[in-house]
C-alpha positions, 0 to 999 in steps of 0.5 A: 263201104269197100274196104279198099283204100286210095292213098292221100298224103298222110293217110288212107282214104276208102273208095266210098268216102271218095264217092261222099266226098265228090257227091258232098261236093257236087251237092254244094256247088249245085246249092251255090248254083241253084241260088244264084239261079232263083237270084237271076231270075227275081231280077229278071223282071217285076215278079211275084218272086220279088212282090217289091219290084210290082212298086218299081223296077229300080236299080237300088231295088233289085241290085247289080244283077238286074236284067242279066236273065231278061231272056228267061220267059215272062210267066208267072207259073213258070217263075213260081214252079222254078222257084219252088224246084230250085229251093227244094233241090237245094233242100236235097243238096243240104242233105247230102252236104250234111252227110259228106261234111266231114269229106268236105273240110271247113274252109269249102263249107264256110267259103260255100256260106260266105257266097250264098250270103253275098248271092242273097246281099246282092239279089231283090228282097225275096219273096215277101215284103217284109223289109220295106213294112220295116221301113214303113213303120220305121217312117210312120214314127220317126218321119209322120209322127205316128206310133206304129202300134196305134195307127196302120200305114194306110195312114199316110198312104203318100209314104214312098214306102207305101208301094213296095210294102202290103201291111197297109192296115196292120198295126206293126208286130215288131217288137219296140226295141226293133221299131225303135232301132229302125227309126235311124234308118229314117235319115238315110232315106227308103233306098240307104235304109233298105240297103242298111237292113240287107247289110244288117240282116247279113252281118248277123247273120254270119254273126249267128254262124260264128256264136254256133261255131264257139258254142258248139266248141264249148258243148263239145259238139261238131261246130262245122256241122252245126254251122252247115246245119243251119247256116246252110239250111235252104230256108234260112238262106232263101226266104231269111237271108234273101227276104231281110228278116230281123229274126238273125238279130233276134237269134243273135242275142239269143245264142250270146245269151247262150253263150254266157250261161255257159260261162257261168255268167246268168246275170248277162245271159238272162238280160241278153235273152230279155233283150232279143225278146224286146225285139221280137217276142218269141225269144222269151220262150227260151228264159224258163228253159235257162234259168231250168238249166242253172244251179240254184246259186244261178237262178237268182242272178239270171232272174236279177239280170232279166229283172233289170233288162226288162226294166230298161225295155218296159221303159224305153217303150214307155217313153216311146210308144206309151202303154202301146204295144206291138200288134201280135193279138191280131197277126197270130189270129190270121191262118195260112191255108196250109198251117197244121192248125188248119190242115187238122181242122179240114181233117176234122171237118171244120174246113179249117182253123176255126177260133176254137181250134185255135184256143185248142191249138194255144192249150195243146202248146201251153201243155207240152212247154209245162211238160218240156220244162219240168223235164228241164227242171228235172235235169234233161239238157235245157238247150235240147228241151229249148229246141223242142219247145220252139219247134213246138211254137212254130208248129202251133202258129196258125200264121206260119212262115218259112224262115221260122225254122231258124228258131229250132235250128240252133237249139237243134244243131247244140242239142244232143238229140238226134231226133231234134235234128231229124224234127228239123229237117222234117219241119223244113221239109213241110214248110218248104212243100206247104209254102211253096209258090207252086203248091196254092197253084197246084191246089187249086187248079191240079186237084182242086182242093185249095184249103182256103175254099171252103167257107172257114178258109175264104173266111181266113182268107177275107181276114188276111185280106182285110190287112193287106193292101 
């Protein structure tokens, strides 16, 4: 850095941070202009980047951005390599942005996430179907009468859902405090209840953002660069925000959780962790790492508050679905190609992620989380041994999605390990290239050498297949 020196009012600011600073700044308006790009053209027209719009091109649907790039060409190679180059620029912006932070001050980069939130509000469900399966299942319990963990969609295959969501034959996966929850979007009908869960989805998100910011305050960490660390994440923002994920809700009561642990409250903190788990199962993971990180004078009462929250949970579902419960056997059995389960079975010459690499894969995980939690016990920083254990989860999972990077980010940002946060950015990195819409296009008409070709993976494929539509 040049020692050199421009004067601003009240100190001194060298040549080099000016230069971080305007890259700092370029970087996240590039970001907020790439976003609104990828939103641009998703309502241009139905697409793949919007798989809901192929069941109507409505205005409810696609927001008030509808048709304002008709002029961009009509070719789905096109959409899918534009897509991919957007997101993975704004990859290369948050990077920069992470590293000109301090230059950029809080109110530009909490301004900056504000507007890529309501970039993604306004825009179509990006680039999955998630949010109308939410409201399918919602539809099959609370308007049909069916438990969603018993009978699949195709059920009522007259649903006005039905068109817009895929999970036709999959029992829903969601967890009975969500599929409950989403009931009272019924009454206000498919398009009042898509528009709530983009409302929701929104709220808590940015309701993640804040707990980041006054959890961090209390680890005596930086909170803005917690904040842009995961709330500015391309991932999060494109694939979480943008296709209506209900995993904010689930961080949300994780990161409460969190957050009364912290204040010596293990009672509240072990129930609000039992809760998030209610909604989506993945947040148990985080419960043995707490109560690791307690006193023993803490554990009891965090083990009482959980006890009691899972009481409520086991017996709300009880009355509501019966011994039923959500369908995570058959969800977690179904590979995408480009999974490391399967990359390590083409690597082994297995053609992909056979059913014993899978049992190896679920061995390999369970080994490494006794290992993180006896380093927990023993007195490592539970919140970093956390992150690491949900990084390890989603590496594990053979049915991988881009959003699931949301689980490591927090733990990472409020951790003290840098190379948990260097894990993350890595892990970001290879979902972003691997889930890319170009790269199966790349695949299998560039090289050649689409995983799900061999006979393991046109087996995976068939499974997959046999779900959807």
């Amino acid at each position: 850095m040049e020692v050199a020196a421009l004067r601003r009012p009240g100190f001194a600011v060298p040549r080099g941070a000016v230069r971080s600073e305007r890259a700092a700044r370029l970087a996240l308006g590039a970001m907020v202009a790439a976003a609104a790009i990828v939103v641009l053209i998703a309502a241009a027209r139905p697409s793949a980047l919007s798989p809901p719009t192929r069941g109507g091109f409505e205005g409810w649907l696609v927001g008030p951005f509808s048709g304002l790039a008709e002029a961009w060409p009509d070719h789905a190679v096109l959409d899918s390599a534009a897509f991919s180059g957007l997101v993975a620029l704004m990859f290369g912006c948050w990077l920069v942005v992470l590293a000109g932070l301090r230059a950029l001050g809080a109110r530009t980069v909490l301004a900056a996430v504000v507007l890529l939130h309501a970039l993604f509000l306004l825009g179509p469900p990006l680039p999955l179907t998630d949010v109308f399966n939410y409201l399918n299942y919602a539809r099959l319990g609370a308007e049909h009468g069916i438990n969603p963990y018993v009978e699949v969609p195709a059920t009522v295959p007259g649903d006005p859902t039905y068109d817009f969501a895929t999970w036709h034959h999959l029992l829903s996966p969601y967890g009975p405090l969500f599929t409950l929850a989403s009931y009272a979007l019924v009454p206000l009908g498919v398009s009042g209840g898509y528009w709530a869960l983009k409302l929701v989805t929104v709220a808590a998100s940015l309701g993640c953002l804040a707990l980041v910011w006054r959890l961090a305050e209390r680890r005596g960490t930086d909170p803005l660069f917690a904040v842009a660390f995961v709330g500015l994440n391309p991932l999060v923002l494109v694939y979480g925000v943008g296709g209506v994920h209900n995993d904010f809700l689930m961080l949300a009561l994780m990161l409460a959780g969190v957050g009364a642990l912290l204040a010596e409250r293990p009672a509240r903190g072990g129930a609000a962790l039992v809760t998030a788990a209610g909604l989506k199962g993945s947040a148990g993971l985080l419960l043995p790492f707490a109560l690791a990180g307690l006193r023993a004078g803490g554990r009891g009462r965090l083990v009482a508050g959980a006890a009691v929250a899972a009481a409520l949970v086991a017996g709300v579902s009880l009355l509501a679905f019966g011994v039923n419960g959500p369908g995570l056997d058959t969800q977690s059995s179904l590979v995408t190609p480009l999974s490391p389960a399967n990359l390590l079975g083409l690597l082994l010459g297995q053609g992909g992620a056979t059913e014993w690499m899978r049992i190896a894969t679920k061995v390999a995980l369970a080994g490494a989380l006794v290992a993180l939690f006896v380093r927990a016990w023993r007195g490592a920083d539970w919140l970093t041994t956390a992150g690491w254990a949900m990084l390890a989860l989603v590496v594990s999972l053979t049915w991988e999605m881009p959003w699931y990077v949301l689980w490591v980010l927090p733990f990472a940002a409020l951790g003290r390990s840098g190379r948990l946060r260097r894990a993350s950015v890595v892990l970001t990195a290879f979902l972003l290239v691997t889930l890319a819409p170009i790269t199966g296009y790349a695949l299998t008409h560039g090289c050649h050498c689409n995983p799900s070709h061999t006979e393991t993976g046109e087996r995976n494929a068939l499974e997959i297949r046999k779900h959807l539509k």
